[in-house]
C-alpha positions in Angstrom: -29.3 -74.7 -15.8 -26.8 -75.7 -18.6 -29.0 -76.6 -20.9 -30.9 -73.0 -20.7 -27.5 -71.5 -20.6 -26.4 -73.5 -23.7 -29.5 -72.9 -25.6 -29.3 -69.2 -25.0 -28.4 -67.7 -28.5 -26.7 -64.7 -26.6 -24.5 -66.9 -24.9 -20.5 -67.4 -26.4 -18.7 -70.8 -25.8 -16.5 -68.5 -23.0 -19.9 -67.7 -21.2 -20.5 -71.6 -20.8 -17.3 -72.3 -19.5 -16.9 -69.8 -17.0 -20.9 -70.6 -15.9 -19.4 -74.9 -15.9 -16.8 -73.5 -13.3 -19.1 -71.5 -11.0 -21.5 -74.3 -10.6 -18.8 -76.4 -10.1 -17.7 -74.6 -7.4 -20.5 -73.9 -5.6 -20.3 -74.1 -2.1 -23.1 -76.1 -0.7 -23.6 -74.4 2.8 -24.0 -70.7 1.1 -25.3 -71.9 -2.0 -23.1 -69.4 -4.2 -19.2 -69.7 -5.7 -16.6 -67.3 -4.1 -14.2 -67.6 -6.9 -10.9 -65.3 -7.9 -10.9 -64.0 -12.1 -7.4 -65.4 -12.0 -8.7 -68.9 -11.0 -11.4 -69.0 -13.8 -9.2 -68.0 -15.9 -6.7 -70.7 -15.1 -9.3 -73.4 -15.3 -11.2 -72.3 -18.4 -7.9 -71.2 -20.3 -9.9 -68.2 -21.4 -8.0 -64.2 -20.9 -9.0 -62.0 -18.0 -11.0 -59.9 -20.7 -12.9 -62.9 -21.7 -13.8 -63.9 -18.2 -14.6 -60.6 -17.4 -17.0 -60.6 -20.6 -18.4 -63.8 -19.6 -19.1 -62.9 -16.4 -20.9 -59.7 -17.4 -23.3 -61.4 -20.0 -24.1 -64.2 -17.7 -25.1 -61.9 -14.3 -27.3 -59.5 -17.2 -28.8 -62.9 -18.8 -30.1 -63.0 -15.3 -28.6 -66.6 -14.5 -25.9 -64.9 -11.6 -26.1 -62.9 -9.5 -23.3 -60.7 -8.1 -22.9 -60.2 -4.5 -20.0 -57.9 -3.6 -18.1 -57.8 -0.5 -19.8 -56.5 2.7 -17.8 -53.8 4.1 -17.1 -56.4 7.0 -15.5 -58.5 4.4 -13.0 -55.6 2.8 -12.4 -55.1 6.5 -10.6 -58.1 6.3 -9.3 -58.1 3.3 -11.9 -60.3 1.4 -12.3 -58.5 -1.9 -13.8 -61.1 -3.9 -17.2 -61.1 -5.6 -19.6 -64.4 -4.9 -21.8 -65.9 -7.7 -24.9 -66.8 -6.6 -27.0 -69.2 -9.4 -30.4 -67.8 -10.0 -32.1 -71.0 -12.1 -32.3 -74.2 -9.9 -29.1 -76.3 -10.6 
């Protein structure tokens, strides 16, 4: 998937990073990452804007998808977005 990613000529060098740190932390059981900004940020030492960017550009390239919180989830206080890979990995 990094190599299509890579390859993409709409892709930016923030857009490969931030897609290196969701498929590195994937969880296995739910196939998708449940990852903060603030985290991605930390580990890619891009800004929030740039993750935020990133983000964007890789869910409309069509290689993430977005799943927001259930209204189960806000219930109890789980606010964060999961990542789900939509390429095999």
């Amino acid at each position: 998937m990094m190599r299509v990613i890579a390859n993409d000529q709409n892709m930016r060098s923030a857009d490969i990073a931030v897609a290196n740190v969701l498929l590195a932390s994937l969880d296995p059981g739910r196939g998708d990452a449940q990852i903060s900004h603030p985290e991605i940020c930390r580990r890619t030492g891009l800004s929030l804007g740039k993750v935020r960017g990133a983000l964007r550009r890789l869910a409309a390239g069509g290689y993430f998808a977005v799943i927001e919180p259930s209204g189960r989830d806000l219930y109890y206080g789980d606010h964060a977005r999961r990542y789900r890979p939509q390429l095999e990995v």
